[in-house]
C-alpha positions as CSV (number, residue, x, y, z in Angstrom):
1,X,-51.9,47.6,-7.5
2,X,-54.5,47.0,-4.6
3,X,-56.7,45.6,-6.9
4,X,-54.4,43.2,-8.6
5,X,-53.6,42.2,-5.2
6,X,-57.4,41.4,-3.6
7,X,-58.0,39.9,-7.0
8,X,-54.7,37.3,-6.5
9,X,-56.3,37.0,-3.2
10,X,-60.0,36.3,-4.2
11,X,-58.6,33.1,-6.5
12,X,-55.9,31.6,-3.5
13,X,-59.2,31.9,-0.5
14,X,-62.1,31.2,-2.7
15,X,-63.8,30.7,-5.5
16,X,-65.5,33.4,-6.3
17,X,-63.0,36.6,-7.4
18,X,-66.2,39.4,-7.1
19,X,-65.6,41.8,-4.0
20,X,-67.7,44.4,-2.4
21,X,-66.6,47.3,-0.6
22,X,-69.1,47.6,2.2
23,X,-69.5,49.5,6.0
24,X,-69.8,49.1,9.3
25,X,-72.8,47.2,9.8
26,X,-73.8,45.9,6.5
27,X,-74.2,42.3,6.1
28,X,-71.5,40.8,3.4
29,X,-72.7,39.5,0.3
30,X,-70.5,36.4,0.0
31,X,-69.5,34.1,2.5
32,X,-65.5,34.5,2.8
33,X,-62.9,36.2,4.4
34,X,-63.3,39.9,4.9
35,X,-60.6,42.3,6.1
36,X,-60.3,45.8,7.0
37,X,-58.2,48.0,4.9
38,X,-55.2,48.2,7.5
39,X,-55.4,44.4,7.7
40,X,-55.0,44.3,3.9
41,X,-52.1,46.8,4.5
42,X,-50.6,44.9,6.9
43,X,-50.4,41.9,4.7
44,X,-49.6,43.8,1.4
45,X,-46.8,45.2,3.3
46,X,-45.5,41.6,4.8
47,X,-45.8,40.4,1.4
48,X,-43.7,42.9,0.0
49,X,-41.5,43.0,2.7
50,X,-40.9,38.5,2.1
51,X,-40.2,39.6,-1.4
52,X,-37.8,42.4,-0.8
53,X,-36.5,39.5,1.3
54,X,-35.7,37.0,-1.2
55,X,-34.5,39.8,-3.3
56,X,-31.8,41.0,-0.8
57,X,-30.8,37.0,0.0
58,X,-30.8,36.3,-4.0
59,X,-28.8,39.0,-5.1
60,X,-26.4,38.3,-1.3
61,X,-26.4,34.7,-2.7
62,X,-25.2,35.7,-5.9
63,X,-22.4,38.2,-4.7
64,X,-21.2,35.1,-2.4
65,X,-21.0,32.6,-5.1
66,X,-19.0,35.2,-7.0
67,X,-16.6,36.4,-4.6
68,X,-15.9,32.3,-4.0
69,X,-15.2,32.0,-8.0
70,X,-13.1,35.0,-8.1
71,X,-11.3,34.0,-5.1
72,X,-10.7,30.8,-6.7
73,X,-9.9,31.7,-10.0
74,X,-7.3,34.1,-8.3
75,X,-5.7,31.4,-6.1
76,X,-5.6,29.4,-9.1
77,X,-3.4,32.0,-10.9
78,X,-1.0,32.1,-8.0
79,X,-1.1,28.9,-7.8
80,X,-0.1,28.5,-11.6
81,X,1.9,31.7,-12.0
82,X,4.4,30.2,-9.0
83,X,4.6,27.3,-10.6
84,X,5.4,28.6,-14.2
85,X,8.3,30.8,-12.1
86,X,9.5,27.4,-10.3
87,X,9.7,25.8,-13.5
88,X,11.5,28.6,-15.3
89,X,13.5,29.0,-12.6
90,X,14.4,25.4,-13.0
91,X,15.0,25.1,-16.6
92,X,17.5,28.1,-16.4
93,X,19.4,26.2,-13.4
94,X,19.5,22.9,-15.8
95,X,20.6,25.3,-18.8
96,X,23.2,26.8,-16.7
97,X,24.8,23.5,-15.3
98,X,25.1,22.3,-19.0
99,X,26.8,24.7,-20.0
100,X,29.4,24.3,-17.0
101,X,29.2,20.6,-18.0
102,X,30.2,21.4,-21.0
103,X,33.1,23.7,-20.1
104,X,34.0,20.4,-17.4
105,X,33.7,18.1,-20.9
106,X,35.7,20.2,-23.0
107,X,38.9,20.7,-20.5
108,X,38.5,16.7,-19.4
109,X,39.3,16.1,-23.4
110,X,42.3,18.1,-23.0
111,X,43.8,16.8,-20.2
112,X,42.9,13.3,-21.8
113,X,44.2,14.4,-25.2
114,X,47.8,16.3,-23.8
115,X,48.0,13.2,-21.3
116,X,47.8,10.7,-24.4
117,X,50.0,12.4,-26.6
118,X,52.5,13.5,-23.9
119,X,52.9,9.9,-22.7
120,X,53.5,8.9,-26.2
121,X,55.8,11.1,-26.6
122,X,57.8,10.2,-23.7
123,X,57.4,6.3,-24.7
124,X,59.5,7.5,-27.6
125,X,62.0,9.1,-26.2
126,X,62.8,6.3,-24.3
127,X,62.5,3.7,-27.0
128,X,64.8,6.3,-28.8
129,X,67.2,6.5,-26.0
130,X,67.4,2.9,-25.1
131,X,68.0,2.2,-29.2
132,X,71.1,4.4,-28.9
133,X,73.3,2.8,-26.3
């Protein structure tokens, strides 16, 4: 891993990737940047830290978006379950006062029906009563 990491290193600073380990003292054999192992510790770990980072913020990203889409989709499903209650609701309120329309219809026809024929009936009778004197 540390050597995938100084070589992903070597080609961002410079442009030669080669490396040399050397000590205390000794002159480097390429001109550079040249770090001590804690340094290149240090920066492995911030690196890895940043992308633990973007991890956590991705996945925290994604988990908000989500919880937004299911609390919208269930809203929405209130929303529409409500309204398909209402609506039934409704209909069976209509349904009902036709059918006491109808039971209003069907008594207005006899009232209209016995008030016709009993008024012709008692225009007879007294067409039949005046004939006899």
């Amino acid at each position: 891993m540390l050597n995938i990491f100084l070589l992903l290193i070597s080609f961002a600073w410079s442009e030669d990737t080669s490396y040399t380990d050397i000590k205390e003292g000794e002159r480097a054999p390429f001109s550079g940047i040249l770090m001590t192992n804690g340094a290149m510790i240090q920066m492995i770990a911030v690196q890895e830290s940043k992308f633990k980072t973007c991890e956590l913020d991705k996945k925290t990203q994604l988990e908000l978006q989500k919880n937004s889409t299911d609390t919208k989709y269930l809203l929405y499903e209130a929303k529409c379950t409500s309204e398909t209650k209402m609506y039934e609701g409704l209909i069976a309120a209509r349904d009902e006062q036709i059918k006491k329309d109808k039971t209003k219809d069907v008594i207005q026809r006899f009232a209209f029906y016995g008030g016709f024929v009993l008024g012709s009936a008692t225009s007879i009778g007294i067409v039949y009563s005046l004939n006899q004197n």
